[in-house]
C-alpha positions as CSV (number, residue, x, y, z in Angstrom):
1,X,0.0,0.0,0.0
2,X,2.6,2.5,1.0
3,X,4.6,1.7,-2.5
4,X,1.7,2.3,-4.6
5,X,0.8,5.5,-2.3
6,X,4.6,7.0,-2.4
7,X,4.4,6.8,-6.6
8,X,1.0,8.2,-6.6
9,X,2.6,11.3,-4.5
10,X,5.7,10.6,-7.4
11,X,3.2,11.0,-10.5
12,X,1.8,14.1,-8.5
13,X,5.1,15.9,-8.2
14,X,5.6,14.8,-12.0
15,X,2.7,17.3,-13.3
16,X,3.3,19.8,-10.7
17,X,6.6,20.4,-12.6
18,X,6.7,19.0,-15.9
19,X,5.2,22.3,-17.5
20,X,8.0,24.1,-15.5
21,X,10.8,22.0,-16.5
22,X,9.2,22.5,-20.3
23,X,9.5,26.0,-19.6
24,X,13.4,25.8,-18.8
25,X,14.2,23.0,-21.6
26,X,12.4,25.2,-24.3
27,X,14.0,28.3,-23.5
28,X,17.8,26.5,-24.2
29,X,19.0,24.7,-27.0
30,X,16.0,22.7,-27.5
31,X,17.2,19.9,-29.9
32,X,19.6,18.5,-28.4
33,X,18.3,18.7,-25.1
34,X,15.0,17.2,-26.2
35,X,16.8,14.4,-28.4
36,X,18.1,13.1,-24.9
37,X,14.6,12.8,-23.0
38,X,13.4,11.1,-26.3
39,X,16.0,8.8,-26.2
40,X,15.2,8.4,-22.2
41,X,11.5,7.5,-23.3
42,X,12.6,4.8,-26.0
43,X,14.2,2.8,-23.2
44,X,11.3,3.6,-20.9
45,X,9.2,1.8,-23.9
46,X,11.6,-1.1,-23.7
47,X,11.7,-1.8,-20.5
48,X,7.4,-2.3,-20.9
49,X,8.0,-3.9,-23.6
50,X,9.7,-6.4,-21.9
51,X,7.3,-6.5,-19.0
52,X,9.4,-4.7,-16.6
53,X,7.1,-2.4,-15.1
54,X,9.3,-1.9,-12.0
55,X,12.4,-0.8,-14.3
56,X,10.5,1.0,-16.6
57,X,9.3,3.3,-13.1
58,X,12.6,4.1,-12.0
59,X,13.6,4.8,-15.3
60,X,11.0,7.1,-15.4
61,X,11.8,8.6,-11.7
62,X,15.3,8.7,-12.8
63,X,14.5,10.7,-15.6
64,X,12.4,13.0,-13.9
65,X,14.8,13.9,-10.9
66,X,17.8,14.5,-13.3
67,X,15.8,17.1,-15.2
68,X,14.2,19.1,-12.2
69,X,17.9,19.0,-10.7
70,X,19.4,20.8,-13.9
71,X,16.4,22.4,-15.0
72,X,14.6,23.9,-11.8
């Protein structure tokens, strides 16, 4: 219960920022910067592709913290 509480509060936080960190990534050299969360999403996909929901959650969380640490 707590796990599944604790990446509900996760997903929260994700939406309270995302448009924030949007903000900051669009205001820089976008390509580049963008190419690397696309190429962080393509192994998000693999990891559900290969049923690894767990992986494919910290991936994610991963993902998230390293772009509100350089962006916000």
């Amino acid at each position: 219960m707590f796990r599944d509480k604790k990446k509900v509060e996760e997903v929260n936080e994700y939406y309270r920022i995302a448009p924030r960190i949007v903000e900051a990534i669009n205001s820089r050299k976008t390509r580049k910067i963008w190419g690397m969360v696309y190429q962080d999403i393509v192994k998000a996909v693999e990891y559900i592709k290969n049923k690894d929901f767990d992986g494919a959650y910290e991936h994610y969380k991963q993902t998230v913290l390293r772009l509100k640490k350089t962006f916000l």
